[in-house]
C-alpha positions in Angstrom: -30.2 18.9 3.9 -27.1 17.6 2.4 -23.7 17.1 4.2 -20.0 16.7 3.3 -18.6 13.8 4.3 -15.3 11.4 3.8 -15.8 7.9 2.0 -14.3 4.8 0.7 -13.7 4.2 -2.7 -16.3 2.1 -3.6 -19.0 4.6 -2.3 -17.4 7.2 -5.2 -17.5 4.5 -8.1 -21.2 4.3 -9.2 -21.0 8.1 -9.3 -18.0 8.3 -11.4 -19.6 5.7 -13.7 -22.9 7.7 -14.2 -21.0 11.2 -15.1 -17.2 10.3 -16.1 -17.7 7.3 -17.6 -20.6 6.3 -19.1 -21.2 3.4 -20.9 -17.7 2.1 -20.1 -15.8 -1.0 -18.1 -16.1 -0.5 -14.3 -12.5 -1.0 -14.3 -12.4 2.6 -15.7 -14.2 3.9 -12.3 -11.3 2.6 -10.0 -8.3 5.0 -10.1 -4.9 4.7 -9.3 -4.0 5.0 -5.5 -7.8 4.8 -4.9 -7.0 2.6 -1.6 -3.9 4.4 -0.2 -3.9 5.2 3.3 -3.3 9.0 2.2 -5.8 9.3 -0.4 -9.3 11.1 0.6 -12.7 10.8 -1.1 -15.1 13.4 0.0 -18.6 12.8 -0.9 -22.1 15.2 -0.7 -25.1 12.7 0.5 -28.2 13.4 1.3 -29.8 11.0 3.5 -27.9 7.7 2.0 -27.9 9.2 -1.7 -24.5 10.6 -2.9 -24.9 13.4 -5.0 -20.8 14.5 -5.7 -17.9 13.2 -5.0 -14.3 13.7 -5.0 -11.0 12.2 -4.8 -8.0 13.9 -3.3 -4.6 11.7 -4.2 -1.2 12.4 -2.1 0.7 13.2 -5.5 4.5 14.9 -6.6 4.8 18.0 -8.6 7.2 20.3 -8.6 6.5 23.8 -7.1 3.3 23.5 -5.3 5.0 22.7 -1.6 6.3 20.2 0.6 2.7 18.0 0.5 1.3 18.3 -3.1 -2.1 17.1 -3.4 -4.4 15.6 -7.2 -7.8 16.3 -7.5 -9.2 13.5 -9.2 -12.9 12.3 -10.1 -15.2 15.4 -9.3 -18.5 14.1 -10.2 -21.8 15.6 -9.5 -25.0 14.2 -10.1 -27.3 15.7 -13.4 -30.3 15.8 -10.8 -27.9 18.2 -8.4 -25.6 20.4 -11.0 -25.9 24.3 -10.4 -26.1 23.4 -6.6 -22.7 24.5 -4.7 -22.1 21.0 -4.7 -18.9 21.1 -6.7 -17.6 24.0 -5.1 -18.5 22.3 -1.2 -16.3 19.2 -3.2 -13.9 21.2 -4.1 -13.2 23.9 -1.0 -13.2 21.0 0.9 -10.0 19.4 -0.9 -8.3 23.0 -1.0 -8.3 23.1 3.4 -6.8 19.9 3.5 -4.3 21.0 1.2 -3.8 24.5 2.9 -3.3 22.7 6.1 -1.0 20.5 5.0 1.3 23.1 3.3 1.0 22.4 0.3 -0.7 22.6 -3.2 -3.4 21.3 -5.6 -3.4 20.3 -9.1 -5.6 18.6 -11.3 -6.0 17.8 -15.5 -10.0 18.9 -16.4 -11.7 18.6 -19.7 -11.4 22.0 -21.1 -14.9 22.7 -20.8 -14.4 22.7 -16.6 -11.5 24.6 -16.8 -13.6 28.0 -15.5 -14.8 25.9 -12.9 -11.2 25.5 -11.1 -10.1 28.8 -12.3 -13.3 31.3 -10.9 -11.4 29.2 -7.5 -8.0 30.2 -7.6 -6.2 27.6 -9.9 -4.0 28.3 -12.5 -4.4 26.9 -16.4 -0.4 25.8 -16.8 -1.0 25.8 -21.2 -3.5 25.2 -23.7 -5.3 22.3 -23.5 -4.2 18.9 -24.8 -5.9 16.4 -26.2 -5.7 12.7 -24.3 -6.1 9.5 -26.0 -10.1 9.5 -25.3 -10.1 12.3 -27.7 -10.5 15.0 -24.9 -9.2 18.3 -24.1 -8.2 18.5 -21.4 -5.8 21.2 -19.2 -3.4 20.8 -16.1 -4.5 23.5 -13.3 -2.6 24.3 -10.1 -3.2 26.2 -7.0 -1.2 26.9 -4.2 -2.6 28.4 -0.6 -1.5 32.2 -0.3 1.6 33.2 1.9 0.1 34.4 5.3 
């Protein structure tokens, strides 16, 4: 039985190491307002074994609402891929966002792209490439008017 949960930081780094960045400096696994009070990591554990995370980051863009929200570091284990796990991750981020009034936006590797798009976000353009060589597009997604 796994279960969703909220986390520090440091309980999201060895699984961002494993599947975003292999083979590099931990430095690479600590992200930029990792430790602000408004930031959320969610995690998927079983038992003591985290098996997804990700990180939602208070953020600014414009047209997505009065509380605009970055998905950041979506990692799911190889062992637990194909799983809902992601998509638990990733709903999960969306509420918060929805309850807050606001929106979600996020760069993926162009590769994930369906993944944010078969749940509601928005490709903005094409992909571009970053300096690690990678595609990569900017999604949004905003709640629907009720």
């Amino acid at each position: 039985m796994t279960e969703l949960v909220l986390v520090k930081a440091a309980d999201c780094r060895p699984l961002r190491a494993e599947v975003l960045h292999p083979g590099r400096d931990a430095a690479a696994c600590v992200y930029d307002d990792d430790d602000d009070e408004r930031t959320l990591h969610f995690a998927v554990k079983k038992g003591k074994r985290v098996l997804g995370v990700l990180t939602l980051r208070h953020d600014e863009r414009d047209g997505l609402g009065s509380e605009v929200w970055r998905v950041w570091g979506v990692a799911v284990s190889g062992s637990a891929r194909r799983q809902g796990l992601g998509r638990q991750l990733l709903l999960a981020a969306m509420a918060v966002a929805e309850r807050r009034g606001g929106g979600v936006w996020c760069q993926a590797p162009d590769e994930s792209s369906a993944f944010f798009e078969a749940h509601g976000f928005r490709a903005l353009r094409p992909p571009e490439t970053g300096d690690d060589g990678v595609p990569r597009v900017t999604l949004t997604w905003k709640p629907k008017k009720r």
